[in-house]
C-alpha positions as CSV (number, residue, x, y, z in Angstrom):
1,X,-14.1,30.9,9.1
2,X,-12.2,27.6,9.0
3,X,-13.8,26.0,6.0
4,X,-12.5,29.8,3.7
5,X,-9.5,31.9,3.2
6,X,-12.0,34.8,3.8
7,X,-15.6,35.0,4.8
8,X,-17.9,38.3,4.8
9,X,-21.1,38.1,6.8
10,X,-23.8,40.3,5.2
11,X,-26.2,41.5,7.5
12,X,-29.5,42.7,5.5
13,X,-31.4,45.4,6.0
14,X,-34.0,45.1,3.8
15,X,-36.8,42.2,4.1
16,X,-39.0,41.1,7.6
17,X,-39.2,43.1,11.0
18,X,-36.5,42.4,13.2
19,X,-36.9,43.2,17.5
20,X,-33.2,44.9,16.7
21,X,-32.4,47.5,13.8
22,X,-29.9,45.8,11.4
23,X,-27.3,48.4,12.8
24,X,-27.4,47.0,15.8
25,X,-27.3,43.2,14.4
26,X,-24.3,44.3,12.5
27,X,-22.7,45.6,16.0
28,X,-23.6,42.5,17.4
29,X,-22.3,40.0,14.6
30,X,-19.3,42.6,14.7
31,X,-18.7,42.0,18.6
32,X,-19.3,38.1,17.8
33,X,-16.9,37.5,14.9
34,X,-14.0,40.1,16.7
35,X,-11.1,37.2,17.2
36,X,-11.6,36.2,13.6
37,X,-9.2,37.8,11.6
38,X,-10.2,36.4,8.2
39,X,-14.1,37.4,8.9
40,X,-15.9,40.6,8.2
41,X,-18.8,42.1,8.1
42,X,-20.9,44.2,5.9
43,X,-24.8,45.9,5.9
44,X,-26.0,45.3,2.9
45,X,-29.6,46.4,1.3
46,X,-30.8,44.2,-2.0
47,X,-30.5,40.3,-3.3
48,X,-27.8,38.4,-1.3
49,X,-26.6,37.3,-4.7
50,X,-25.9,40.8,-6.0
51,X,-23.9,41.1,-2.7
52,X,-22.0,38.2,-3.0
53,X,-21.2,39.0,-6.9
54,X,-20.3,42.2,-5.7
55,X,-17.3,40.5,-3.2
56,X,-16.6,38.0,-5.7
57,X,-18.0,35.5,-3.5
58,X,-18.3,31.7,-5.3
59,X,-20.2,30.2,-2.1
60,X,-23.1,31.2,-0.1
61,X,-23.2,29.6,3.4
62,X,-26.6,28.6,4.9
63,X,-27.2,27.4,8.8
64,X,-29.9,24.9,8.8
65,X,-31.6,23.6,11.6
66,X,-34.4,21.0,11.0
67,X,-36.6,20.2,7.6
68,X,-38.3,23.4,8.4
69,X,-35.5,25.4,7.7
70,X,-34.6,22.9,4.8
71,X,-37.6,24.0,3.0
72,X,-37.2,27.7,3.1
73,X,-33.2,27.3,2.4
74,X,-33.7,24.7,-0.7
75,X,-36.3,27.4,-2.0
76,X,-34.0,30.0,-1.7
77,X,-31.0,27.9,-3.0
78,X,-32.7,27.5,-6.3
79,X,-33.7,31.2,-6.7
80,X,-30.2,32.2,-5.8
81,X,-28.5,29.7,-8.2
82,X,-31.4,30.8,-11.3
83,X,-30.4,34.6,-10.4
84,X,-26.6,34.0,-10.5
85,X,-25.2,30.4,-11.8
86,X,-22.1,30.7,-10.2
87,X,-22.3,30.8,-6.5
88,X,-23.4,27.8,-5.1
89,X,-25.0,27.5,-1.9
90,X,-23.6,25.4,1.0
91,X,-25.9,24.2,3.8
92,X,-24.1,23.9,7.8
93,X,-25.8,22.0,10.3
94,X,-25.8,24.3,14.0
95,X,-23.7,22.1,16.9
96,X,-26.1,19.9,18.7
97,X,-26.9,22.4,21.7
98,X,-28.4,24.8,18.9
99,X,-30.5,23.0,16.7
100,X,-33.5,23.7,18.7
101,X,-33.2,27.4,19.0
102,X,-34.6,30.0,17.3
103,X,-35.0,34.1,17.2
104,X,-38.9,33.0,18.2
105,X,-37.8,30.7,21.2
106,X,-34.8,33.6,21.7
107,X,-37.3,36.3,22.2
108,X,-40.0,34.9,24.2
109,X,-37.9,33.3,27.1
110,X,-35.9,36.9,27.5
111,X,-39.2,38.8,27.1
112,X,-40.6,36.9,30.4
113,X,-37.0,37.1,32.1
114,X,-35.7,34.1,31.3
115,X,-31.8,33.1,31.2
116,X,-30.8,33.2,27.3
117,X,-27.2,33.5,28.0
118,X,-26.2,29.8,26.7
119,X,-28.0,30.9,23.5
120,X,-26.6,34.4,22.7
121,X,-23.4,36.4,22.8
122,X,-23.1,39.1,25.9
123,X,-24.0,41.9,24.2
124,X,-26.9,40.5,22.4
125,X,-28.4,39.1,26.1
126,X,-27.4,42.5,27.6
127,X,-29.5,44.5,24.7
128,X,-32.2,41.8,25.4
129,X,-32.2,42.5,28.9
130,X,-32.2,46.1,27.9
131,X,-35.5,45.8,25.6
132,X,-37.3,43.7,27.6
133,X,-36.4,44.7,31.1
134,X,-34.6,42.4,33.2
């Protein structure tokens, strides 16, 4: 939000299976992004680039965490920028406490009743607690 006069988070609901419906990650994202006045947030259903035309985006932004996650975002970098030229993609590295974490990692320490809360946002540990008991 500080890097952009305005920022849109798209929340898809199309592509893999989630643990939470993309309503819900929207609510969350919503709940998470609340203080930021210049960000909002949108459920989308399509190509991210479409999306982003469609807002008149000229940047995607991209988290990455490790080479792993370099890979898939590179690969997706290129398919964006062949489907539409004009946005270009821009990588952000997590802070240093994150880089480790993933929805994977996320899921399995809440699902045996471990403490998440350092990793997530309230309401997302309290729906995890909710889910997996706890």
């Amino acid at each position: 939000a500080a890097l952009f006069d305005h920022l849109v988070v798209l929340v898809s609901s199309a592509g893999r299976k989630t643990l939470f419906s993309a309503e819900e990650r929207t609510a969350f994202v919503a709940a998470a992004i609340a203080q930021l006045e210049n960000v909002s947030i949108e459920l989308f259903d399509g190509l991210l680039v479409s999306e982003a035309r469609r807002h008149g985006a000229t940047v995607l932004v991209r988290g990455v965490r490790g080479a792993h996650d370099w890979d898939y975002e590179m690969q997706m970098a290129f398919a964006n920028r062949r489907l539409e030229p004009t946005i270009d993609t821009v990588f952000l590295p997590p802070s240093s406490n994150m880089t480790l974490v993933s929805g994977s990692l996320v899921r399995e320490v809440a699902s045996l009743g471990g403490d998440v809360s350092s990793w997530v946002p309230a309401p997302v540990e309290a729906a995890l607690k909710a889910k997996f008991g706890g």
